[in-house]
C-alpha positions as CSV (number, residue, x, y, z in Angstrom):
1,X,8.1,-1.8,-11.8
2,X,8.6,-0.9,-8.2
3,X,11.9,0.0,-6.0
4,X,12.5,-1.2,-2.3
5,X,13.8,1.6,-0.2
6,X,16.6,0.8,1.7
7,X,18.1,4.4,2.3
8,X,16.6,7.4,4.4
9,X,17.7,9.3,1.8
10,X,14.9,7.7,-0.6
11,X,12.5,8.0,2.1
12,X,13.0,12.0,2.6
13,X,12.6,12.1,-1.6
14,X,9.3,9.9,-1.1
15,X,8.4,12.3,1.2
16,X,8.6,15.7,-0.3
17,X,7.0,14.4,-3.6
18,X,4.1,13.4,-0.9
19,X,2.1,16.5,-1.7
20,X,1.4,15.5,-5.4
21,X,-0.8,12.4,-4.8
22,X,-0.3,8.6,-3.6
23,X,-1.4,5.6,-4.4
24,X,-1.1,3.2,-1.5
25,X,-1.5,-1.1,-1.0
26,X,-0.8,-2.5,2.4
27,X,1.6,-5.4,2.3
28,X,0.4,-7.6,5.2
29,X,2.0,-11.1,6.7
30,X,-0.7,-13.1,4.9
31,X,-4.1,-11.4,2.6
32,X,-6.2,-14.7,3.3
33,X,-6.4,-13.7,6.9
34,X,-9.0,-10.6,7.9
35,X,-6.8,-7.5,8.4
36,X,-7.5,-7.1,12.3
37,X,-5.2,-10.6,12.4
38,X,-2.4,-9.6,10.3
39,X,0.7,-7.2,10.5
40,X,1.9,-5.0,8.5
41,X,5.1,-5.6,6.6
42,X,5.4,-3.1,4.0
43,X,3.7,-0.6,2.0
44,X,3.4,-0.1,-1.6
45,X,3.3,3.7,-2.5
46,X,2.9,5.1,-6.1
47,X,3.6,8.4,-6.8
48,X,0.5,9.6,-9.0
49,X,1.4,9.8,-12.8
50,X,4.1,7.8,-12.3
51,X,4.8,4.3,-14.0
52,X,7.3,3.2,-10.4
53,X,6.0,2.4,-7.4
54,X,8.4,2.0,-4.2
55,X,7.8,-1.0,-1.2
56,X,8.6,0.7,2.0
57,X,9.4,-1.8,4.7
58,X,8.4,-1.7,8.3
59,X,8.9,-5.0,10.1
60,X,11.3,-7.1,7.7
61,X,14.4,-8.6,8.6
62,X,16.3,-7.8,5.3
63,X,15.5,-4.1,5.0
64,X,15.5,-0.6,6.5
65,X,12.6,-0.9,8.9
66,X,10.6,2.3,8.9
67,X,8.2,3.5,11.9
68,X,4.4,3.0,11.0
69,X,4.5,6.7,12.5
70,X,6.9,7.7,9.7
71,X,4.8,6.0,6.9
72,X,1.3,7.5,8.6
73,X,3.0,10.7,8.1
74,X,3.9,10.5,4.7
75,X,0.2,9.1,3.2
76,X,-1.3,11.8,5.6
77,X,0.8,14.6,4.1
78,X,-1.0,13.3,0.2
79,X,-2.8,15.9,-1.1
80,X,-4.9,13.0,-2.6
81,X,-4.2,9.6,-1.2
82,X,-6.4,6.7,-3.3
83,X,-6.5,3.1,-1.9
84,X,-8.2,-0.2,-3.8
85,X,-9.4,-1.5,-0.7
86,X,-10.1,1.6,2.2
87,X,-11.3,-0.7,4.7
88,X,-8.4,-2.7,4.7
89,X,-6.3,0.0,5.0
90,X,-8.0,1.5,7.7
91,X,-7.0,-1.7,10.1
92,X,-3.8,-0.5,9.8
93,X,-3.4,3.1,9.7
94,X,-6.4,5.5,10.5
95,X,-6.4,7.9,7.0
96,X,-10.3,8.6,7.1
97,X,-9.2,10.9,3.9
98,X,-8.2,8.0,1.5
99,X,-10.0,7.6,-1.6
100,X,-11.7,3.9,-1.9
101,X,-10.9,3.4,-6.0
102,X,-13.2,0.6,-5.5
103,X,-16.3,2.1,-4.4
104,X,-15.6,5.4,-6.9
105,X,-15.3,3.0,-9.4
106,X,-18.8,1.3,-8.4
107,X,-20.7,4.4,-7.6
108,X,-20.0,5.7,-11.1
109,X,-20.5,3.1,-13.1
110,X,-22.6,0.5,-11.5
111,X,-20.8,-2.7,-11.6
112,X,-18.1,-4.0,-9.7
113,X,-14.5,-3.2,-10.1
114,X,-12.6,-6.5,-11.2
115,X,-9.3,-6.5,-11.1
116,X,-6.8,-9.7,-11.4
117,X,-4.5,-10.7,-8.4
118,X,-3.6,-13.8,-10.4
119,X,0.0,-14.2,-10.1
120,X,2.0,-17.0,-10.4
121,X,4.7,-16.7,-7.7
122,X,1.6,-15.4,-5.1
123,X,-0.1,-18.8,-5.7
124,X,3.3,-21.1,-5.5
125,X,3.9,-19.3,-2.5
126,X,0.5,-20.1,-1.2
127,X,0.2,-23.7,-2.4
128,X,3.5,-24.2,-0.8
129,X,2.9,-22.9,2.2
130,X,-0.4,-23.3,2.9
């Protein structure tokens, strides 16, 4: 379950509960493209040993359009920020202190982290819209 923020309000909460740990997935204008191509559109941020997650938009007509400054402040301020994919993150904010889940999770236990992005809506949208 996740929440979109649409208030400041939410945002100041998101960030005083910073300091406890983040989980963090850039939302770009299109995944299939390599991250140096793409914008950013949101962010997904998870509060850590939490089960809600909350979409913070940056460049979207419907919402409240955060700085990348404000966001880069927030995931800076984590005491521990973790990340599934650190080099994609990386092309769009510079947070050399992230945690790469994926390469912890491939370091420790020698194989490779699978996880499913199969979604039905995600591949409507993309046979659709090719």
């Amino acid at each position: 379950m996740f929440y979109i923020v649409e208030e400041d309000s939410k945002l100041e909460n998101l960030e005083r509960l910073a300091r406890l740990g983040l989980y963090v997935d850039v939302i770009s204008t299109n995944d299939l493209y390599h991250p140096k191509l793409t914008s950013t559109v949101a962010v997904y941020i998870r509060l850590i040993d939490s089960e809600h997650g909350y979409i913070v938009p940056i460049d979207h007509s419907e919402g409240l359009n955060v700085s990348k400054d404000r966001i880069y402040r927030i995931l800076s301020s984590a005491s521990k920020l973790y990340t599934l994919n650190k080099k994609n993150l990386l092309y769009h904010f510079n947070l050399q202190d992230a945690i790469d889940i994926s390469l912890l999770y491939s370091m420790t236990n020698y194989d490779k982290l699978e996880y499913s992005r199969e979604n039905v809506t995600l591949n409507y949208f993309y046979n659709k819209f090719n």
